[in-house]
C-alpha positions as CSV (number, residue, x, y, z in Angstrom):
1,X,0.0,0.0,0.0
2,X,1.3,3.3,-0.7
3,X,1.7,6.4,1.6
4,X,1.1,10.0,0.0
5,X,1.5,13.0,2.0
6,X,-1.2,15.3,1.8
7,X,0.9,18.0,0.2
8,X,2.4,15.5,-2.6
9,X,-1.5,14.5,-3.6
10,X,-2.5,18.0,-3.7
11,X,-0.1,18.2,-6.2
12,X,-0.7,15.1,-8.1
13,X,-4.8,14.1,-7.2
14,X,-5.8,13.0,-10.9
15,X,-3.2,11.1,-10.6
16,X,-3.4,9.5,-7.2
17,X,-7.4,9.1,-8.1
18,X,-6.7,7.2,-11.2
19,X,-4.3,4.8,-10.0
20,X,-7.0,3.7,-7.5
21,X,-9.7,3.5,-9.7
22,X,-8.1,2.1,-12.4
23,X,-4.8,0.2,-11.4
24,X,-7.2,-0.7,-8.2
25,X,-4.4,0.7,-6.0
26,X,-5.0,1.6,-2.6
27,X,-3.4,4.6,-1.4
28,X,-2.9,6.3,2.3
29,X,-2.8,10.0,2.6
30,X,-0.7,11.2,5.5
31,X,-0.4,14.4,7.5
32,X,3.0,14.9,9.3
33,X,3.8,11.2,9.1
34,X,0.4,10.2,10.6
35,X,-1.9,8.0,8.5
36,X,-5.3,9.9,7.8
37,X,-6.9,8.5,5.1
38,X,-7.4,6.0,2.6
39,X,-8.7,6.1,-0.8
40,X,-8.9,2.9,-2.3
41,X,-11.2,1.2,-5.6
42,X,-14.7,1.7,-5.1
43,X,-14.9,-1.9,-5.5
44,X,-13.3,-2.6,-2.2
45,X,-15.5,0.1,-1.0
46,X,-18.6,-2.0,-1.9
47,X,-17.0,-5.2,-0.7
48,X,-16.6,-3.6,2.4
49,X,-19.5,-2.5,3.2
50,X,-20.8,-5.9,2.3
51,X,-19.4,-7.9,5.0
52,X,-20.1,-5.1,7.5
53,X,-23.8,-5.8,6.6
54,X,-23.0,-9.5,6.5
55,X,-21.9,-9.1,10.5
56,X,-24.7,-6.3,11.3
57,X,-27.3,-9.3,10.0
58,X,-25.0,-11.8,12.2
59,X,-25.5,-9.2,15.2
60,X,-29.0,-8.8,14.5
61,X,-29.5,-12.5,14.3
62,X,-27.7,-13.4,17.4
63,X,-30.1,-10.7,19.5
64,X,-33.2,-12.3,18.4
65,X,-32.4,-15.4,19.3
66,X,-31.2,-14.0,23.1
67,X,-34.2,-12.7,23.4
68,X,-36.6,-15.7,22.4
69,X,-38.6,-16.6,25.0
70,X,-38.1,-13.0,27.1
71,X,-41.1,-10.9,27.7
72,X,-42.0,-7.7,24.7
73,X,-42.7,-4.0,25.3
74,X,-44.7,-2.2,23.1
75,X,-42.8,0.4,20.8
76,X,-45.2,2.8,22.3
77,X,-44.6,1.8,25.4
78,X,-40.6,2.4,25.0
79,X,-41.5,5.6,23.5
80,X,-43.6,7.2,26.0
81,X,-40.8,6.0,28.8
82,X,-38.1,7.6,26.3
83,X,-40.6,11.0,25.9
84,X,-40.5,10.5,22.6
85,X,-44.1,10.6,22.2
86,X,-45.7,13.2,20.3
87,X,-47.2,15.5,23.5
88,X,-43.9,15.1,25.2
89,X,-44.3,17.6,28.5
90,X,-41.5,20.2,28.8
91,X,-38.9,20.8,31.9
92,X,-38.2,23.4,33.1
93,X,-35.1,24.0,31.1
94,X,-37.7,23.9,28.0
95,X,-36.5,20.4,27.1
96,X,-38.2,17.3,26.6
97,X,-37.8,14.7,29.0
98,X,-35.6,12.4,26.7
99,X,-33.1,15.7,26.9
100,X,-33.3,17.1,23.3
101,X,-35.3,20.2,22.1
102,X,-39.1,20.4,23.3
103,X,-40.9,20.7,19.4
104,X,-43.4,23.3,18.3
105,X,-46.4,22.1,17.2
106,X,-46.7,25.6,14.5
107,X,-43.7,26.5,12.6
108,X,-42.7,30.6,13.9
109,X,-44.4,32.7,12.6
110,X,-43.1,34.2,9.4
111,X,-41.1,31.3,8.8
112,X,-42.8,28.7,6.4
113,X,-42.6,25.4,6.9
114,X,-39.6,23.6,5.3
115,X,-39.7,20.4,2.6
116,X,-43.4,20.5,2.6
């Protein structure tokens, strides 16, 4: 695998890109002799990302089968213990229960309402 400074693949980034995509060579940018990043073939990209799922499934599969046989809660049950339910009260602090930012049921006024 090849190390490239940042500086020298400012220089020479066509380059660098090409070699990856095409020569399928995976390269590692450095800063001050520290490894940073990588850019490698989208190919390994995809391949990559494929066993991650592979193992998420694996993790996924290995929970349900822990839990057979263990008493459910209700997703609105979890929600309204989380107050993530929709009339969420508001503390004192004007935050919701579940910490994050009590919601307006109105957009401001003279603001209209986004992506709708």
């Amino acid at each position: 695998m090849m190390e490239v400074s940042i500086t020298e693949a400012r220089d020479d980034l066509a380059e660098l890109l090409n070699r990856a995509a095409y020569g399928k060579e995976r390269l590692v940018l450095t800063r001050h002799g520290k490894k940073l990043v990588a850019v490698i073939p989208f190919e390994d990209l995809q391949a990559l990302e494929a066993l991650e799922d592979r193992r998420d499934i694996q993790k996924a599969d290995a929970a349900r089968r822990e839990s057979e046989g263990q008493p459910r809660v209700a997703w609105k049950q979890v929600k309204a213990e989380l107050g993530l339910t929709k009339k969420a009260k508001k503390t004192a602090s004007g935050r919701s229960p579940a910490g994050g930012p009590a919601r307006r049921s109105t957009p401001r006024a003279g603001r209209p309402r986004s992506g709708r």
